[in-house]
N, C-alpha and C positions, 0 to 999 in steps of 0.2 A: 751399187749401194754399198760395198764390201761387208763387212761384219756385222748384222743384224740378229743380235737376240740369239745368240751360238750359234747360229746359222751365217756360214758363211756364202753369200749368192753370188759371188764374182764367177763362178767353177761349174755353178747347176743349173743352168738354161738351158737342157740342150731341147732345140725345139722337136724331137720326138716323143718326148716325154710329157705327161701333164704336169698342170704347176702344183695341182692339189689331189692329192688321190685318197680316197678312203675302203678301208677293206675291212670286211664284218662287223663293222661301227655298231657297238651295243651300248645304252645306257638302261640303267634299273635306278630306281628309285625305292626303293624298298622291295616289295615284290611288283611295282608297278614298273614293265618295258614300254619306257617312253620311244626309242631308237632300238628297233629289232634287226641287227645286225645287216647294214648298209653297206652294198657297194656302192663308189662315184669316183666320178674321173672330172676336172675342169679346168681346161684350157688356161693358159697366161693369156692374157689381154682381152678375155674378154665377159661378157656381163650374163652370169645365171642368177636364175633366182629360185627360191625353194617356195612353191606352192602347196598349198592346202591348207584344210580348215584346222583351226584351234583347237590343239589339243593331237595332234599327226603328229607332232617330233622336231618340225621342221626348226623352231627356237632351241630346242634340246642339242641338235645337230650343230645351229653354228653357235651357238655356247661352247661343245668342245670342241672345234674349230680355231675358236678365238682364246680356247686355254681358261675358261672360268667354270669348264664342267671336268672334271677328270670321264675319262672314257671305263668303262663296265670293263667290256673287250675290246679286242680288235686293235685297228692300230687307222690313225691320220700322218699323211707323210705330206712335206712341203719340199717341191725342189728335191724327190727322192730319198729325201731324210726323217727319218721319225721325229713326229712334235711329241713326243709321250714325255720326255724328261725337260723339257722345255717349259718354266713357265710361262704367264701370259703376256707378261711386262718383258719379255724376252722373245717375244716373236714378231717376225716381221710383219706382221698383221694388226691394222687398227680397224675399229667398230665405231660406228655413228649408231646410237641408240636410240630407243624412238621415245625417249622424254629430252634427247639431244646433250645434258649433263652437263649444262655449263654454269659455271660458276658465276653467281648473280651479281661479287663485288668487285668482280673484275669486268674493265669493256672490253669491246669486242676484239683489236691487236692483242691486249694480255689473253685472255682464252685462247686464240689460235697460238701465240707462241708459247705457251706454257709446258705443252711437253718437250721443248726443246732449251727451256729456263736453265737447266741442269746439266746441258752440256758445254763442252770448253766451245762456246763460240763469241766472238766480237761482239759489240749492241752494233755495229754496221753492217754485219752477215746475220744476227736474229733479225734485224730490221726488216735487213733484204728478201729473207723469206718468208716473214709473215706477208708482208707488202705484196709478193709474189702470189701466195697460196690466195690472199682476200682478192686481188683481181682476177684470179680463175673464179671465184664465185661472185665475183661482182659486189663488193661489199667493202670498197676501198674508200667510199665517201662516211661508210658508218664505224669508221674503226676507233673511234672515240667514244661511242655509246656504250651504254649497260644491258643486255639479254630485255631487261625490264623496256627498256624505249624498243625493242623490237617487235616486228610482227612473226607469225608462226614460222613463215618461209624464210624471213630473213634471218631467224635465228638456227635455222635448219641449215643454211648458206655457212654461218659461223661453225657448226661442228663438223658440215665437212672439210672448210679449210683446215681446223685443228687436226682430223683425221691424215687430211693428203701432207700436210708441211712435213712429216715424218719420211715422205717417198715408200709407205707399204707395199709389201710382193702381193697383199691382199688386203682388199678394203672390204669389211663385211657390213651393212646393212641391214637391222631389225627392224622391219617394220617402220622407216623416218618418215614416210608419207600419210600414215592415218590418222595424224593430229591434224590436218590440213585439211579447208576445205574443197568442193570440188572443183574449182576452177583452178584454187595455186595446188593443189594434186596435179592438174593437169599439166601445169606450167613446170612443174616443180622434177616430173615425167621426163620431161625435153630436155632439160637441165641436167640433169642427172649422167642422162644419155650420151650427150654431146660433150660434157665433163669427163666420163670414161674413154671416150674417143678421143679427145686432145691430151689424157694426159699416158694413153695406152697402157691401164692399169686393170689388173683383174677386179672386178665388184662380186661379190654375193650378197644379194640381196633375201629377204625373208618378204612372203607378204601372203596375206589369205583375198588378194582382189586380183581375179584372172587378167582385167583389162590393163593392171599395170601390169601384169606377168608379162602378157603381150605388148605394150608399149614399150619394154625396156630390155629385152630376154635375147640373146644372141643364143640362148638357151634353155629351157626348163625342166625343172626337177619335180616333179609331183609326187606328195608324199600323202600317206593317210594309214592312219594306226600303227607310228611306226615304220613303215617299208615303205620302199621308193615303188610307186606303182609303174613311173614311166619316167622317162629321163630322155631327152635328145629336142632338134630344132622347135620352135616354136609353132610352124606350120605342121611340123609332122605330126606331133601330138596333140595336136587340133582336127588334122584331116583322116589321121590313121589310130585312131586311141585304141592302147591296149586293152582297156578291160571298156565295161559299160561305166563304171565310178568315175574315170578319166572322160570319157565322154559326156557326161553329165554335168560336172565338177566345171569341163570349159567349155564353157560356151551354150549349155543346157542343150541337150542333143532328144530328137524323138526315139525313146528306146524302146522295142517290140521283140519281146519276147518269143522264141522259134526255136526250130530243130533243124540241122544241116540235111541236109536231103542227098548232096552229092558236094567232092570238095576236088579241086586241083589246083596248079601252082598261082598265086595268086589271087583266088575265086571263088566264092562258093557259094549254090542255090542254097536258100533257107525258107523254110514253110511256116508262115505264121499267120496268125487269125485274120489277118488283114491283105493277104497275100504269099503266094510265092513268088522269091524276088532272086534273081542270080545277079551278084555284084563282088568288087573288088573286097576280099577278107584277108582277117589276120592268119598268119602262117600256125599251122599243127592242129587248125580243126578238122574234124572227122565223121564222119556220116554219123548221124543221128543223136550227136553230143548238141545238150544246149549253148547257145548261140543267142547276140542282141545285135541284132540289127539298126546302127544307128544311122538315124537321119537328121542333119542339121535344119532347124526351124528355114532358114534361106532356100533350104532345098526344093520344098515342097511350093505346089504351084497350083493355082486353080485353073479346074479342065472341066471343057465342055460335056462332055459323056464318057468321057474315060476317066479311067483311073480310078483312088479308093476314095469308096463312099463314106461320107459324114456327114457326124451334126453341128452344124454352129452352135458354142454354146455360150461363148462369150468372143466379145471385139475389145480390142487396145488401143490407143492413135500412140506413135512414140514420139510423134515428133515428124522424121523423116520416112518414116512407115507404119502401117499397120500392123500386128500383132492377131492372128486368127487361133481362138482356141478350136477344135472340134474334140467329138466322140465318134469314132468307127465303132466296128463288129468288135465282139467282146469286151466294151467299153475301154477299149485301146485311147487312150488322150493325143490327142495329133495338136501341133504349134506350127503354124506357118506364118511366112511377113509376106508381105503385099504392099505395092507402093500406091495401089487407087483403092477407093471406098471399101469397103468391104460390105460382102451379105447381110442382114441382119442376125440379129441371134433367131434360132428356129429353123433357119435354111437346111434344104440339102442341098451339099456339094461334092464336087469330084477333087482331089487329090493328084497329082503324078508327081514325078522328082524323074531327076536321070540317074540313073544306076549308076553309072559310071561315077559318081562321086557321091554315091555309100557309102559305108561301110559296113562290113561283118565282124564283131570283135567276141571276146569267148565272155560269158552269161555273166 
């Protein structure tokens, strides 16, 4: 790329390094700490996204990222180098916004080539690259129309070409998919995905919908009130969540409140109203410290006389499975799926799960 934005990247790839690091990342808004001083680390080439609900930091974050927020504290480095005296129109990083920003009396080739209007190039090399960027996103038959003759997806398609024609060290993404409905969401998911893949370009993405976290995440960052609660693969932080909030947050987890009873390397019995259970826990709990034992709605299984007892209290159909609410002992709420009929509501039933894909996380 050479010279980008005072940042010169011919020199800073080296691959033991990350491409974007952040260290005590703080933003204040008055007395209100949106970003309570962040650590993160993420990889060149590949696709994280910043999870959680509205109002966690997570837009605050790639705001200063992207150089339209000054940082409180702390410091953002790209490529090893501080973004702090860097403006934003100076960084190798471009943003697709989630109202997309495109200019409504221009068609669709002028918006993608427009941030490149202003450099010393040929009209047979702007050409080439618009031309270029609109068939990565397939939008080479519409390059004559106005934002106005488009639909949601296809004008989502136009500001990522505008985005990639630039060759960004980082492409950030706020939220482009929530204007969409849910099937070109879905479509729009695959797209995205397979678009980061062929052109081997870092994404950060922003979004408050775990199921695109997961469809698109070579990584996840889970944030809420400010602080990163959890950060690494997308299975990890699904099968191993650090707190109960993360277990909750993805993927809606049964969470039962308990006390450690006994702990070793990788394990720990927890005694709670509905049982004592020894299974696979997070590292540094300690006898008698509160403890949530979480259990994924898939986990749970209906048993003939084993297992814990409930109430039916309500059924779901999803579609491809059933949805079982109950009530155990100390009005514990238990969620289980089932692929055949379910009980009626009023039933007693038995419960079991395998232990071995528990988990114990700290309260």
């Amino acid at each position: 790329m050479g010279v980008a934005g005072g940042i010169d990247t011919r020199t800073q790839r080296d691959g033991g390094q990350p491409l974007l690091r952040g260290k005590a990342v703080l933003k204040n808004y008055g007395s209100v700490q949106a970003v309570r001083g962040v650590n993160f680390e993420i990889a060149a080439n590949s696709y994280v996204t910043l999870l959680g609900p509205s109002g966690c930091g997570k837009t605050s974050l790639l705001r200063m990222i992207g150089g339209f927020e000054e940082i409180s504290s702390g410091s953002i480095e790209l490529d090893g180098l501080s973004l702090a005296t860097v403006p934003a129109n100076r960084r190798p990083i471009n943003t697709v916004f989630q109202n997309y920003a495109l200019f409504p009396h221009l068609s669709v080739e002028e918006n993608v080539g427009f941030g490149l209007a202003y450099r010393n190039l040929s009209r047979a090399d702007l050409a080439a690259k618009v031309g270029s960027a609109l068939a990565m996103v397939q939008m080479t038959q519409m390059s004559k129309r106005r934002p106005r003759q488009l639909s949601g997806g296809q004008q989502q398609r136009v500001a990522l070409a505008r985005a990639i024609i630039n060759e960004p060290r980082l492409l950030l993404l706020d939220e482009p998919l929530s204007a969409l409905d849910r099937r070109m969401r879905k479509d729009m998911q695959i797209e995205l995905k397979d678009l980061q893949r062929r052109l081997g370009m870092t994404f950060l993405h922003v979004t408050h919908d775990q199921e695109e976290a997961f469809a698109l995440s070579d990584r996840i960052i889970v944030m809420n009130h400010g602080l990163i609660e959890q950060q690494g693969a997308s299975s990890e932080i699904y099968h191993r969540p650090a707190s109960a909030y993360v277990a909750d947050f993805l993927g809606g987890a049964n969470l039962v409140a308990g006390t450690i009873r006994s702990a070793a390397e990788g394990s720990a019995s927890i005694e709670t109203a509905i049982g004592v259970f020894e299974v696979p826990a997070l590292e540094g709990l300690k006898p008698s410290s509160r403890a949530t034992l979480c259990l994924r709605p898939e986990l749970l299984r209906l048993s003939g006389k084993d297992g814990i007892a409930a109430t039916v209290t309500h059924t779901v159909f999803r579609g491809a499975y059933w949805l079982i609410e109950a009530r155990a002992s100390n009005d514990q709420q238990l969620s289980a799926v089932i692929d055949d009929s379910p009980p009626n509501a009023g039933a007693s039933i038995r419960l079991t799960f395998d232990p071995n894909r528990a988990w114990i996380t700290a309260a």
